[in-house]
ZABA-451177 format. One line per 3 residues: their letters; for each residue x, y, z of C-alpha. Coordinates in nm, 2 decimals, always signed. Example, Ala and Ser with C-alpha at 12.3 -4.5 7.8 and 13.67 -1.06 7.14 Angstrom:
2
AS> +1.23 -0.45 +0.78; +1.37 -0.11 +0.71
***
This chain:
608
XXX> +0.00 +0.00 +0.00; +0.09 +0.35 -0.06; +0.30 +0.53 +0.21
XXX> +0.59 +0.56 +0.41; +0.81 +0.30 +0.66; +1.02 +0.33 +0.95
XXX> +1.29 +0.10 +1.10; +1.55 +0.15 +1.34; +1.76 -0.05 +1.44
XXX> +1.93 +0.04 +1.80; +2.25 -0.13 +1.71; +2.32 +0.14 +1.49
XXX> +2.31 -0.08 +1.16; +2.19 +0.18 +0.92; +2.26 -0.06 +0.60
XXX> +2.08 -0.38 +0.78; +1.80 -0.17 +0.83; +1.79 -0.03 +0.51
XXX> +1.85 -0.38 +0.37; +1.55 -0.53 +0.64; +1.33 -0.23 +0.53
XXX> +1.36 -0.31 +0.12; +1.33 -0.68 +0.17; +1.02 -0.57 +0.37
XXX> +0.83 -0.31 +0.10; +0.94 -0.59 -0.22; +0.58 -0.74 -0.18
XXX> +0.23 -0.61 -0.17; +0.09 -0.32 -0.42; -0.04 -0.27 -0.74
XXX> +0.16 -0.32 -1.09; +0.39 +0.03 -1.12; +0.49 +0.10 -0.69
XXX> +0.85 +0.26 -0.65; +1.00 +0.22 -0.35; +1.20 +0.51 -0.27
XXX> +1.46 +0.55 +0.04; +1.38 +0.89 +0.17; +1.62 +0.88 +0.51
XXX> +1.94 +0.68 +0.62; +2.10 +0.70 +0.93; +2.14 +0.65 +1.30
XXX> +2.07 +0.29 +1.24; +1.73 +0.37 +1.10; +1.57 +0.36 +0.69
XXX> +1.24 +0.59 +0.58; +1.12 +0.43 +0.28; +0.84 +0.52 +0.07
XXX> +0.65 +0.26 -0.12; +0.33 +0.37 -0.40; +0.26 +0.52 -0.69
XXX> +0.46 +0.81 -0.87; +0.16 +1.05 -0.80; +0.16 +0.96 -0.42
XXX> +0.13 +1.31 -0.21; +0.52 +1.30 +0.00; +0.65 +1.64 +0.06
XXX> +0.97 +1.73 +0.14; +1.00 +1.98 +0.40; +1.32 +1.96 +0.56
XXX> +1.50 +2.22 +0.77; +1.86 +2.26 +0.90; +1.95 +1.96 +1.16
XXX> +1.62 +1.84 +1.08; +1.43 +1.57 +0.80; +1.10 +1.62 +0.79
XXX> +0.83 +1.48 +0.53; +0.46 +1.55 +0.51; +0.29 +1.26 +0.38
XXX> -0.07 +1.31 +0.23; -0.26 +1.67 +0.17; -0.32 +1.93 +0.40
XXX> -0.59 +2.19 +0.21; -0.60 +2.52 +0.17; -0.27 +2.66 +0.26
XXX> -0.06 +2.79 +0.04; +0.29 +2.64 -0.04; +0.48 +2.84 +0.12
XXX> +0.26 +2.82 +0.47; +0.20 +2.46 +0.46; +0.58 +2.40 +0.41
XXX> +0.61 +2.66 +0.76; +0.36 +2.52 +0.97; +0.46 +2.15 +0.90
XXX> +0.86 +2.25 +1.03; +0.70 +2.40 +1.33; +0.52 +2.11 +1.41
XXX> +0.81 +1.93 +1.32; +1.01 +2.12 +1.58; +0.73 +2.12 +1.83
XXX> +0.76 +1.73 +1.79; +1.16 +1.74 +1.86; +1.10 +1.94 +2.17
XXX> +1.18 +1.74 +2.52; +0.96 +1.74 +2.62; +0.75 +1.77 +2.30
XXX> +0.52 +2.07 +2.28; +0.21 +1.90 +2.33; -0.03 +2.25 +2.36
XXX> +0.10 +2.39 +2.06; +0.08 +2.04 +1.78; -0.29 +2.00 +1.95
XXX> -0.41 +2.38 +1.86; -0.24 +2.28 +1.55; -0.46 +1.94 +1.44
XXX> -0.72 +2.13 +1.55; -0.71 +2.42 +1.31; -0.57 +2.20 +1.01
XXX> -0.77 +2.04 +0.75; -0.68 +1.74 +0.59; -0.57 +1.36 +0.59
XXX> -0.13 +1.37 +0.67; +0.13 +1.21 +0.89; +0.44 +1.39 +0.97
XXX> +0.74 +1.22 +0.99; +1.04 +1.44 +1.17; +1.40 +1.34 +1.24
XXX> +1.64 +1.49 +1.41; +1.97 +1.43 +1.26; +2.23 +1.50 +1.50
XXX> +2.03 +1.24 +1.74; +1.86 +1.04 +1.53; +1.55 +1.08 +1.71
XXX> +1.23 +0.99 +1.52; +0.89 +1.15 +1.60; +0.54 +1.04 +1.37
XXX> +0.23 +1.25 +1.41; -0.14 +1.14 +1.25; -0.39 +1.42 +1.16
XXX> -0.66 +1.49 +1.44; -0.91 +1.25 +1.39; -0.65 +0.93 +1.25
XXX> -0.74 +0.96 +0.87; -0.42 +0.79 +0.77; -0.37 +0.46 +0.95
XXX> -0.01 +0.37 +1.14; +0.13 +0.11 +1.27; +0.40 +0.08 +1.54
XXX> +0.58 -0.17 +1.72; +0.89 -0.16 +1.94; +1.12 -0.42 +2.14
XXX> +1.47 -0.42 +2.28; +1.64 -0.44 +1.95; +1.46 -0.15 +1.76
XXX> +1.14 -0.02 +1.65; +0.90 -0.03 +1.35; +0.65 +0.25 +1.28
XXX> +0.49 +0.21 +0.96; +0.18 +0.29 +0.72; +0.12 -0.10 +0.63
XXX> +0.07 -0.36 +0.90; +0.28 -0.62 +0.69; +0.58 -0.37 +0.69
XXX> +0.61 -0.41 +1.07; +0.46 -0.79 +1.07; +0.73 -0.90 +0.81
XXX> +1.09 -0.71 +0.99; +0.96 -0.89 +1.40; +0.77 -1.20 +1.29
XXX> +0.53 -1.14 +1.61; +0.30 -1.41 +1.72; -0.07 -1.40 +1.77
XXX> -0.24 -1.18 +2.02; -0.49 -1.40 +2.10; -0.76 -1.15 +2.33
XXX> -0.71 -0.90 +2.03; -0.77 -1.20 +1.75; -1.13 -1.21 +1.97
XXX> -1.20 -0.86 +1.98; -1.14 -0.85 +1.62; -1.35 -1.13 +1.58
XXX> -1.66 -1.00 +1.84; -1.60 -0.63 +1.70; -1.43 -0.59 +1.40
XXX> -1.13 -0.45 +1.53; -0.91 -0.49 +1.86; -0.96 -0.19 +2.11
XXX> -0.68 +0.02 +2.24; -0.50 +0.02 +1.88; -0.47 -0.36 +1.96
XXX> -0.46 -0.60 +1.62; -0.45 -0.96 +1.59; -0.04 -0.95 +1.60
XXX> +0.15 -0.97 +1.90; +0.28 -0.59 +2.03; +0.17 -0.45 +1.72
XXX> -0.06 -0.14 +1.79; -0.26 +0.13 +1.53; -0.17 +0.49 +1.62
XXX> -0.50 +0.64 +1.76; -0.64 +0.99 +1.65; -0.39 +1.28 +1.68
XXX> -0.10 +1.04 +1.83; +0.25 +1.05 +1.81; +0.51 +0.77 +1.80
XXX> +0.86 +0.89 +1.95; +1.17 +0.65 +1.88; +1.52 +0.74 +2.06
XXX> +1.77 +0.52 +1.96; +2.02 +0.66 +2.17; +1.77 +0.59 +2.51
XXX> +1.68 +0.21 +2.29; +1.34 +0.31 +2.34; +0.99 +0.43 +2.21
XXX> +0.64 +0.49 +2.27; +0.31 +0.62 +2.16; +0.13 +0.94 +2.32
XXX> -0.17 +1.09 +2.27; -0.17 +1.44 +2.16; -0.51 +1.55 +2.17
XXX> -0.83 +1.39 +2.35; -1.08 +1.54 +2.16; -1.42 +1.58 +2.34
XXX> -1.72 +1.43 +2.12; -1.93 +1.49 +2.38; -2.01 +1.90 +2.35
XXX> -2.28 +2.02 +2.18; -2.46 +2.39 +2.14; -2.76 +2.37 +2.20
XXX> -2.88 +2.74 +2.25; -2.87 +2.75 +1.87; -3.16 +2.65 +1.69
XXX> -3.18 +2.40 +1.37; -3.23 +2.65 +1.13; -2.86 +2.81 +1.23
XXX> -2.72 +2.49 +1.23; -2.80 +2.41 +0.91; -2.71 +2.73 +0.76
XXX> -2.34 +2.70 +0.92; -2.31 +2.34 +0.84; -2.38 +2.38 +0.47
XXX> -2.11 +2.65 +0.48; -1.87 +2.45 +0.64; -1.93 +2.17 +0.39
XXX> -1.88 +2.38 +0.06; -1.59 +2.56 +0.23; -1.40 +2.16 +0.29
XXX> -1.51 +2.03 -0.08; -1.36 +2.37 -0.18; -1.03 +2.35 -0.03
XXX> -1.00 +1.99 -0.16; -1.13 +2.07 -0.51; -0.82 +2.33 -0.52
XXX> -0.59 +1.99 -0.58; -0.45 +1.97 -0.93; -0.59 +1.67 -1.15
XXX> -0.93 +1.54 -1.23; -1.17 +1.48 -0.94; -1.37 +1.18 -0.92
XXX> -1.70 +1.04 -0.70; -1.77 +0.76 -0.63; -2.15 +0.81 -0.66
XXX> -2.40 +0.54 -0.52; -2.69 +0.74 -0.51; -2.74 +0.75 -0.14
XXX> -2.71 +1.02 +0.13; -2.34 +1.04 +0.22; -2.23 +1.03 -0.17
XXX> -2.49 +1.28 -0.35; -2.44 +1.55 -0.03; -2.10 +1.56 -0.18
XXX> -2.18 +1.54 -0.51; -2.40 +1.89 -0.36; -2.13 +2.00 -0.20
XXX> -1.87 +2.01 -0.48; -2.14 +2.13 -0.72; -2.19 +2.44 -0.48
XXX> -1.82 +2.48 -0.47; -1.77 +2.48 -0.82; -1.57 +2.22 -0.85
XXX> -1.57 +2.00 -1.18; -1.59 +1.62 -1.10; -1.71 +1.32 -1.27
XXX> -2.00 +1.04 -1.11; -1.88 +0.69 -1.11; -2.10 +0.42 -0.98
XXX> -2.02 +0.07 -0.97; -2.22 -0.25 -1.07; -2.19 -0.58 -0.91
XXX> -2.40 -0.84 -0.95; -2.53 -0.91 -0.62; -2.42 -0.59 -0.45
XXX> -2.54 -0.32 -0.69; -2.93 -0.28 -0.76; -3.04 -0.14 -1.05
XXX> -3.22 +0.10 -0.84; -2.86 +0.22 -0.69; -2.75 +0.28 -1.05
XXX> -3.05 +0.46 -1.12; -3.01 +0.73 -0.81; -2.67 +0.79 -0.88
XXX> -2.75 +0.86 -1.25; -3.00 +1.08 -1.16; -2.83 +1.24 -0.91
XXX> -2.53 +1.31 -1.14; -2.77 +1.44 -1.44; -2.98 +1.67 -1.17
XXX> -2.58 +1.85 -1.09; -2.50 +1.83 -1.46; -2.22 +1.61 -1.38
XXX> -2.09 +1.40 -1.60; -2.15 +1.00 -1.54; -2.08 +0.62 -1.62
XXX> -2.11 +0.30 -1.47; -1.83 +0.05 -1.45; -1.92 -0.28 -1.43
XXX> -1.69 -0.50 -1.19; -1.63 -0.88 -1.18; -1.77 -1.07 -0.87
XXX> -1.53 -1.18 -0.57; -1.25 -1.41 -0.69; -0.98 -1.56 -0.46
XXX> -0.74 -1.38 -0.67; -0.88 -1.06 -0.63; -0.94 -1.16 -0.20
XXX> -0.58 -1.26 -0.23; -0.43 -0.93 -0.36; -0.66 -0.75 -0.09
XXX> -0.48 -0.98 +0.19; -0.12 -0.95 +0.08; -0.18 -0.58 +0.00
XXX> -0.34 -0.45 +0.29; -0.25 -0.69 +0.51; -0.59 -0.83 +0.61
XXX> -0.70 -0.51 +0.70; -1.03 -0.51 +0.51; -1.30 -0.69 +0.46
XXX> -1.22 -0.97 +0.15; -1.57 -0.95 +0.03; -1.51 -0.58 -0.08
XXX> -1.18 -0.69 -0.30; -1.39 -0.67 -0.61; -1.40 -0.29 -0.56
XXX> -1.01 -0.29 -0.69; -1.10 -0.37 -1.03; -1.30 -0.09 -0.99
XXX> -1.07 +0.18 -0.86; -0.80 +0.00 -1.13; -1.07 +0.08 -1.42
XXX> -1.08 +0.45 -1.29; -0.71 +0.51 -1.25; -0.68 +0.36 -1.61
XXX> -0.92 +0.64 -1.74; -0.80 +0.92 -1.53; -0.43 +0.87 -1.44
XXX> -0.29 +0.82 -1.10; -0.29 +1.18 -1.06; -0.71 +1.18 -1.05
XXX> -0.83 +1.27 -0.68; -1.10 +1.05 -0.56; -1.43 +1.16 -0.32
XXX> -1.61 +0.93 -0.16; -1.90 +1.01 +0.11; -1.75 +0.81 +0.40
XXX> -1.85 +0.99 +0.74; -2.16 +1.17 +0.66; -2.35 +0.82 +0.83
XXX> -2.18 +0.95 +1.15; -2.16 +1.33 +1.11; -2.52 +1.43 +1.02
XXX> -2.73 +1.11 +1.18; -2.81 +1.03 +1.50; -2.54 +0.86 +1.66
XXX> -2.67 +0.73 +2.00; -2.70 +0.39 +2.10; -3.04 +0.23 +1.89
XXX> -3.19 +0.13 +2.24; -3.19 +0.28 +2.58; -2.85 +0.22 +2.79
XXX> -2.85 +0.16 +3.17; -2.51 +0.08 +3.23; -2.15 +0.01 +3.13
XXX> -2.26 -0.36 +3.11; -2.53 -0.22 +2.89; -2.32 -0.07 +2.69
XXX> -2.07 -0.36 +2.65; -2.33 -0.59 +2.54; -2.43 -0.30 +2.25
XXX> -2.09 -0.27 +2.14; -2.11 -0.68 +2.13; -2.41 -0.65 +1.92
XXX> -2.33 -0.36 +1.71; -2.04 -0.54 +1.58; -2.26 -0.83 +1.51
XXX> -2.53 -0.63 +1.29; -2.29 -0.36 +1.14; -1.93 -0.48 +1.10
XXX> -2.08 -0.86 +1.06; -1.88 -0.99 +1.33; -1.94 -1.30 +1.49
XXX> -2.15 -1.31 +1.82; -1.88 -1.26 +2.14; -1.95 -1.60 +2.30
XXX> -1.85 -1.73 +1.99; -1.54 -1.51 +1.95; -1.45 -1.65 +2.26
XXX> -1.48 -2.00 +2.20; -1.29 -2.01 +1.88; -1.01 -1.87 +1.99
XXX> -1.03 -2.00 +2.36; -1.06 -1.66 +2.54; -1.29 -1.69 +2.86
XXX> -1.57 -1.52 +2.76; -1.55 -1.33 +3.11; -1.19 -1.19 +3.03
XXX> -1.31 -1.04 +2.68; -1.63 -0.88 +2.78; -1.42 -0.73 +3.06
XXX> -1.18 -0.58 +2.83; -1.43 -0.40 +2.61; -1.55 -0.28 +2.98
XXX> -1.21 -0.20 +3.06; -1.13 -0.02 +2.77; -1.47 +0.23 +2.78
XXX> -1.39 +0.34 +3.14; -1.13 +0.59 +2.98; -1.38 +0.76 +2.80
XXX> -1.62 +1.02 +2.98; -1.91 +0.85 +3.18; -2.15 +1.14 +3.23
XXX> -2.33 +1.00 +2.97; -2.38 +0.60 +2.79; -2.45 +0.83 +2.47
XXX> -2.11 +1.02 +2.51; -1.93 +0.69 +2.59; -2.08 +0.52 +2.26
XXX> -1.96 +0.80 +2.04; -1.65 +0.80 +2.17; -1.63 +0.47 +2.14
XXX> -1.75 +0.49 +1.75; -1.47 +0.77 +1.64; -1.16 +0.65 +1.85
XXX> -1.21 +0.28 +1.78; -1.42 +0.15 +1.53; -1.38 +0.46 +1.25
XXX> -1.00 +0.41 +1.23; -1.01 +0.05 +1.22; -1.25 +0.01 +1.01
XXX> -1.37 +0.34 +0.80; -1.02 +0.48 +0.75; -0.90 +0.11 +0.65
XXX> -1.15 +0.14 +0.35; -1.05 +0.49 +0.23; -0.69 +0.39 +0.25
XXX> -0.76 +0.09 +0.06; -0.88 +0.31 -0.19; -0.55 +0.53 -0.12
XXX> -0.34 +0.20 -0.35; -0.48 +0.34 -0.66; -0.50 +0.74 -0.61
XXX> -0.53 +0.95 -0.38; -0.92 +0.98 -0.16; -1.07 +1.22 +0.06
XXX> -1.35 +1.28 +0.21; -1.52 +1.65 +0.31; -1.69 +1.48 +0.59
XXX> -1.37 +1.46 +0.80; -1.30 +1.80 +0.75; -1.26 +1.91 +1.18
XXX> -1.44 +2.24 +1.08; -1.76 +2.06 +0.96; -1.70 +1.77 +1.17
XXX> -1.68 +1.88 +1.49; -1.92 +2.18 +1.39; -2.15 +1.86 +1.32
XXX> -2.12 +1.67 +1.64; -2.21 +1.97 +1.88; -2.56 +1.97 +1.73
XXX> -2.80 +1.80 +1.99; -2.87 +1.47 +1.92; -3.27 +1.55 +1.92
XXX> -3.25 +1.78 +1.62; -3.04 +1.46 +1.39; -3.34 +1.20 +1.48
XXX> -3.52 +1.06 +1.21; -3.22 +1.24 +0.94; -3.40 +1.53 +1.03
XXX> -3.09 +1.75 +1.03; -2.91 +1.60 +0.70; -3.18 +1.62 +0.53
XXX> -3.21 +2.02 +0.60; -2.81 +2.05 +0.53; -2.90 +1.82 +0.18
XXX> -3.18 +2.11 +0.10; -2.96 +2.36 +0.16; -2.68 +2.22 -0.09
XXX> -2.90 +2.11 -0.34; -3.30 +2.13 -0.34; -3.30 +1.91 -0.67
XXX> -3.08 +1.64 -0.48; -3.27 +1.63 -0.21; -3.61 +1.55 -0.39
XXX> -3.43 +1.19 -0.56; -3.54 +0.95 -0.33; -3.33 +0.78 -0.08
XXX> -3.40 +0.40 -0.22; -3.74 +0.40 -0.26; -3.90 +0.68 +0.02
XXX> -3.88 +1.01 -0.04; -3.71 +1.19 +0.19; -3.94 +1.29 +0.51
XXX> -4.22 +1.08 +0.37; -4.38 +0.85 +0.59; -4.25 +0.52 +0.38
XXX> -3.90 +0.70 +0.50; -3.99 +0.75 +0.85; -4.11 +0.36 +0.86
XXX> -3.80 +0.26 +0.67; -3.55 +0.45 +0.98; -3.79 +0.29 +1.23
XXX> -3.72 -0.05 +1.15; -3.37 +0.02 +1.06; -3.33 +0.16 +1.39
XXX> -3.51 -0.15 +1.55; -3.26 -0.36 +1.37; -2.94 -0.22 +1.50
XXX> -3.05 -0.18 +1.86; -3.24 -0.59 +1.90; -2.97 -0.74 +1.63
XXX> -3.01 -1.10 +1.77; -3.39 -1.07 +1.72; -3.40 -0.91 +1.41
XXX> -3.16 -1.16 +1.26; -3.39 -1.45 +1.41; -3.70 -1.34 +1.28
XXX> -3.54 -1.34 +0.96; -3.40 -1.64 +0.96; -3.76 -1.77 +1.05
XXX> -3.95 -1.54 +0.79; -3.75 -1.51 +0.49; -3.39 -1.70 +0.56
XXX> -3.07 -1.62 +0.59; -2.80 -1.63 +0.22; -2.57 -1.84 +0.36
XXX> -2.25 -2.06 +0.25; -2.35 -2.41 +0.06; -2.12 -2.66 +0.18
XXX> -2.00 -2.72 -0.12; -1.91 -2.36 -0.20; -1.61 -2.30 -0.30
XXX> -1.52 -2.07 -0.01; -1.65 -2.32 +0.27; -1.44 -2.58 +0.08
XXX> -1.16 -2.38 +0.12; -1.14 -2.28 +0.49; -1.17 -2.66 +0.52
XXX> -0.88 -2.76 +0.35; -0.70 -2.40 +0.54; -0.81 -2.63 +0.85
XXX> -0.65 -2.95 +0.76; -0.32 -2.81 +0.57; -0.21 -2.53 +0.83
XXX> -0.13 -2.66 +1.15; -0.04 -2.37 +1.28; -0.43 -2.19 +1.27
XXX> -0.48 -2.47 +1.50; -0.28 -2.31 +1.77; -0.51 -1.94 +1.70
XXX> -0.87 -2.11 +1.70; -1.01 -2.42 +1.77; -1.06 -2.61 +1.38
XXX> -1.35 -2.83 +1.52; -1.60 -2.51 +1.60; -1.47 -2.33 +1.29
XXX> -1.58 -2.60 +1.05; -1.96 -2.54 +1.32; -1.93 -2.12 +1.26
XXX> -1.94 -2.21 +0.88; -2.24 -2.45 +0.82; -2.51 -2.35 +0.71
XXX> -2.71 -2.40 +1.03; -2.55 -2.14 +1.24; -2.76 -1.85 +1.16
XXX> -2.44 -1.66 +1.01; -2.51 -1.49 +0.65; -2.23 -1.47 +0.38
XXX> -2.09 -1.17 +0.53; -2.01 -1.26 +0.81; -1.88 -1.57 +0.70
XXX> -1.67 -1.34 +0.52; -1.56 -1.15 +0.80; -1.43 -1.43 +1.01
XXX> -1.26 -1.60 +0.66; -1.09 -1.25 +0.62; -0.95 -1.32 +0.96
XXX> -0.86 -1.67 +0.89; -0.67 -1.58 +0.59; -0.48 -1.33 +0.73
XXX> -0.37 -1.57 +1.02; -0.26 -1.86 +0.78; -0.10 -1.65 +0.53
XXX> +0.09 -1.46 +0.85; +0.15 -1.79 +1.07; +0.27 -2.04 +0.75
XXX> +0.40 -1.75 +0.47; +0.13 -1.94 +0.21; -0.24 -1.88 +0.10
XXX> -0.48 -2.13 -0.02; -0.62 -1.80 -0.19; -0.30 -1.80 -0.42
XXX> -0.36 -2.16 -0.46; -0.75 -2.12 -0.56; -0.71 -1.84 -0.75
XXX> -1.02 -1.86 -1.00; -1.26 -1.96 -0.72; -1.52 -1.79 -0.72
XX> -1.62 -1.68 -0.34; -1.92 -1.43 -0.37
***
């Protein structure tokens, strides 16, 4: 994946670790990656690995290397360049000047790391943006340290073994909590942290910068105001971004989150072109039909690219690539970000609408919250329904966790969030944990082919969004007002097959509301009612993680095989996607524990 990669080595062996880092970066991207040494020295090797048209900026200072990777908008040259040094110096500092790089995340808008090293030293210091658009990894032990924008990079240079209470929260939630992955020691940099490596001290840790407070709100304004300033704040961040040189793309599926953009960049002027996807099984005609409409109501130009279904092939380049850090049912969507960089150029900049589902909506828990148990066994169920995760007691029988020790650490893990409120908790909760895991993963995924953004993320609109009362989103109350306001004529295209504010909406957001906060009923009474799509046991995909079971000894020793092959039957209530899920975990472990993949091996299969 595209990005930049950190080892140091605290034996001072600058060509071992530039030798360790290569060896490291020779696998996993698309046809036409460079790999490019940025930094040597001090026992440590930045490498860059991506595509020619990758943002990397060069911003270095006397005594100091710094590089900004990624796009920070609307700032000049000259003042970007400035304020990225400072904050490289404000990194440097001992202690580091943590008042002055938080006022700084704060006011900046966009999706970066910084990368600063101090020469004389060698100390290394690696900032993410405010809210953790670009996903880091970091890992450190007695002989060096590994800081890195692909979890293989640091996977591949310690060999780490499996964490086994973060394989189950990954398993029960979609992700580990604290930064925790399925890897032994190897963490994800949360929101607005910095990794600090001294070679000289043979140490390094992770602090957090900024603890941004999800929980205010201003609620002396009425909706009419919010509205009005939200709307501004949106144009103002499609703006900014449309200011990037190249041709600008959407990825246009006709809902909400994508044609408020599509709004947005019309309002700001900005010239882009709709493309809309078709799979066979996950696109509707219908889809194809809003987004069309959608594009012709801004006078955007529009086509639709079909895509080929789910082929181990294409789940096997997802894996190596990103490390098993997405979903494998969504590998199909590289053909189409492949078919788009072949028409545009790796230059194009890509929009998508991720985040307006959590920015505009209302957020709070989908049933009434009592306590921190409560709130546990929501997140349990959350993951179940939304990130198709398997159910906890089963997370905790596969892999042999007490089911006691990893409801405790979910429990654990929310006591550092503020308590005055479940709500607060929950959205806390949502944007520390589950958005960079899981929503940043997808955009970065994305981030192989060209570069993405989103105006959703923008802090300006963002936080602007979350301090409006959670009464006033109910229902999509408040996006639909901000959609008006963009676009009057967007806003009258139906969302599926409701109006928006009709009462066929209003029925359609009850029972979608009922769904996610009673997941274990809703699935059952469709399982009774209408059936769940679910493996055949002769698929090719159940047929596989059976012979994964019998040929790789050493998954054995992550999850127990016999209640594996039980999770993938047909009887167990799980659908396709969730079967998905958990294979996307099992991949990742053989490939990681045994160096193969049966998905190399059973390339044409088709899985989906």
């Amino acid at each position: 994946m595209a990005g930049l990669h950190l080892y140091c080595r605290y034996d001072g062996d600058t060509a071992a670790a530039e030798a360790n880092t290569r060896e490291a970066l020779a696998d996993g991207g698309p046809a036409g990656d460079v790999i490019r040494v940025l930094y040597q020295g001090n026992g440590a090797a930045l490498a860059f690995r991506g595509f020619s048209d990758y943002p990397v900026e060069d911003c270095s200072t006397d005594g100091l290397r710094v590089f900004l990777e990624g796009r920070i908008y609307g700032l000049s040259e000259d003042r970007r360049r400035n304020e990225v040094r400072e904050a490289a110096q404000a990194m440097l500092a001992a202690p580091p000047d943590a008042e002055a790089l938080g006022r700084w995340l704060q006011g900046t808008d966009g999706e970066f790391v910084v990368w600063a090293v101090e020469e004389a030293s060698g100390r290394i210091t690696v900032l993410g943006s405010l809210f953790g658009a670009l996903p880091v990894y970091w890992t450190a032990g007695p002989e060096g340290a590994v800081v890195s924008r692909r979890i293989r990079f640091p996977r591949k240079i310690v060999r780490p073994s499996v964490d086994s209470l973060g394989l189950a929260q990954r398993l029960a939630y979609g992700h580990g909590l604290a930064g925790r992955t399925i890897w032994e020691n190897i963490r994800l940099l949360p929101p607005a942290g910095m990794a600090v490596v001294d070679p000289a001290r043979r140490m390094a840790h992770v602090q957090t910068i900024y603890a941004y407070d999800f929980g205010a709100n201003d609620s002396f304004l009425p909706i009419e105001a919010h509205v009005d300033r939200l709307a501004d704040l949106f144009v103002q961040a499609c703006r900014v971004r449309a200011m990037v040189p190249g041709p600008h793309v959407l990825s246009l599926s006709g809902g909400m989150d994508s044609r408020t953009v599509a709004a947005g960049l019309t309002r700001a002027g900005a010239a882009f072109h709709g493309r809309t996807f078709a799979k066979a099984g996950y696109t509707t005609d219908r889809e194809a039909e809003l987004a069309q409409r959608v594009a012709q109501t801004l006078n955007r130009p529009w086509k639709l690219v079909q895509v080929p279904g789910m082929t181990a092939r294409a789940a096997h380049d997802l894996l190596i690539w990103r490390g098993g850090r997405n979903v494998l049912w969504m590998s199909f969507i590289l053909a189409f970000y492949q078919a788009l960089r072949d028409e545009f150029g790796p230059g194009v900049v890509g929009y998508t609408g991720d985040g307006g589902d959590f920015a505009l909506p209302d957020m709070r828990p989908a049933r009434t919250i009592l306590s921190l148990e409560g709130l546990g066994d929501y997140i349990g169920d959350y993951g179940y329904i939304t990130n198709y995760c398997l159910k906890t007691e089963d997370a905790a029988k596969l892999t042999g966790i007490p089911l006691e020790k990893l409801t405790h650490s979910v429990l654990d893990h929310l006591k550092i969030y503020p308590m005055d409120q479940w709500n607060t908790a929950f959205i806390h909760y949502i944007f520390v944990d589950n958005i960079p895991h899981i929503y940043h993963e997808g955009l970065d995924r994305n981030r192989m082919f060209f570069w993405h953004t989103s105006p959703f993320f923008a802090p300006a609109f963002l936080g602007a969004a979350l301090r409006v009362p959670w009464p006033m989103k109910a229902g999509y109350r408040l996006y639909q007002k901000v959609l008006e306001r963009l676009s009057p004529e967007a806003a009258r295209i139906e969302y599926g097959n409701h109006p928006l504010g009709s009462l066929s909406f209003r029925w359609h957001y009850f029972q979608y509301r009922l769904k996610k906060g009673h997941p274990r009923l809703a699935k059952w009474l469709k399982h009774r009612i209408k059936g769940e799509d679910v493996y055949d046991e002769n698929s090719d995909l159940v047929r596989i993680v059976r012979h994964q079971i019998q040929s790789r000894p050493s998954l054995a020793g992550a999850m127990d095989a016999g209640y594996l092959k039980k999770l993938i039957h047909p009887s167990s209530m799980y659908n396709k996607f969730n079967v998905l899920s958990l294979f996307t975990v099992v991949a990742d472990l053989e490939e990681g524990l045994s160096g193969h993949s049966m998905l190399e091996e059973e390339a044409d299969a088709v899985l989906l």
